[in-house]
VEXDREN-2710 file (C-alpha; in Angstrom, 1 decimal):
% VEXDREN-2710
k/r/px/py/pz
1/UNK/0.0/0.0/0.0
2/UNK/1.4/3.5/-0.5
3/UNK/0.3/6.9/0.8
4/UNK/-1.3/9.1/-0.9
5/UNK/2.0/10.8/-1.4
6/UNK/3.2/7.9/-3.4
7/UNK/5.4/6.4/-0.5
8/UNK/5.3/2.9/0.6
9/UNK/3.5/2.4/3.7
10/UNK/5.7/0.6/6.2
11/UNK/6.3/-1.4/9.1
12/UNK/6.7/1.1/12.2
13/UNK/5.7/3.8/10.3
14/UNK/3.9/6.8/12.9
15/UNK/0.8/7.3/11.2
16/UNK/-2.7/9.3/11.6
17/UNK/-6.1/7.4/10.7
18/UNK/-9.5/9.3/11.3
19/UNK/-7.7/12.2/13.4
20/UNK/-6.0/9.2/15.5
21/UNK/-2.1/8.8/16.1
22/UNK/-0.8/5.1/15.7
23/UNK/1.7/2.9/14.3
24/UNK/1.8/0.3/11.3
25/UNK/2.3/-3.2/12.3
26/UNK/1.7/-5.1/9.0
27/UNK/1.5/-4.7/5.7
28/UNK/0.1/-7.6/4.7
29/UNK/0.5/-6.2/0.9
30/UNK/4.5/-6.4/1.3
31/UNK/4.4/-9.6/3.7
32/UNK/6.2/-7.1/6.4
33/UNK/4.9/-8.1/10.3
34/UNK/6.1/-6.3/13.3
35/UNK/7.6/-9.2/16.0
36/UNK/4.1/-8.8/18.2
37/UNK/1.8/-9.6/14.9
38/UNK/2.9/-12.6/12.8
39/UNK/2.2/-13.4/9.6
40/UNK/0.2/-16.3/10.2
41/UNK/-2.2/-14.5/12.4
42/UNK/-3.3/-11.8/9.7
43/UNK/-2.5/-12.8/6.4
44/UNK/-5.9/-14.6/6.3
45/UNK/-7.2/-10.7/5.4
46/UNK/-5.6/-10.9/2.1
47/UNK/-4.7/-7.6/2.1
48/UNK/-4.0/-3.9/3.3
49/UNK/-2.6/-2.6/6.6
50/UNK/-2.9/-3.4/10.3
51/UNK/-2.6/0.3/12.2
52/UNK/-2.1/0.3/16.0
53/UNK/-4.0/3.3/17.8
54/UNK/-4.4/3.7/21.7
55/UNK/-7.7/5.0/21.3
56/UNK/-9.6/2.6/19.0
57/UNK/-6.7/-0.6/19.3
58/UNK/-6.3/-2.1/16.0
59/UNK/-7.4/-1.3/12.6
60/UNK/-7.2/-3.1/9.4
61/UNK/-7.8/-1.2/6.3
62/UNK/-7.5/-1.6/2.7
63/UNK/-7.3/1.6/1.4
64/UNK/-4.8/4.7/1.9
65/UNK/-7.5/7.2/1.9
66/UNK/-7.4/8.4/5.3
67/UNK/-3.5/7.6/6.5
68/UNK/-1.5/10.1/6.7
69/UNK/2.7/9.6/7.4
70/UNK/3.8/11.2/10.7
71/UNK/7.3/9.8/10.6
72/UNK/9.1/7.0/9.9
73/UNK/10.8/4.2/12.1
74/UNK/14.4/5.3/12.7
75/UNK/17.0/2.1/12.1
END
């Protein structure tokens, strides 16, 4: 998946979705799982993003329109 900016949406990426601040944790589109969310556990949704927010958990979403890049993971 890429941003609407035309940059690849990645693993530990710092992200807004709906006016909330959270963090990728897969992509299952790239086959790129954070440690705490394997593969095996999400690839079953075929596709998109998993997005980590404190105030709604986790989200799965398919489409870019609404995620927005804060910053990306340093390393």
């Amino acid at each position: 998946m890429l941003f609407q900016s035309g940059d690849a949406v990645r693993v530990g990426d710092a992200v807004m979705l709906h006016g909330m601040a959270g963090v990728v944790v897969f992509s299952i589109d790239d086959r790129e799982y954070a440690q705490d969310y394997p593969s095996g556990e999400w690839e079953y949704l075929g596709e998109g993003v998993g997005v980590l927010t404190q105030e709604a958990g986790l989200i799965h979403i398919v489409s870019n329109e609404d995620l927005v890049l804060i910053a990306r993971k340093h390393g």
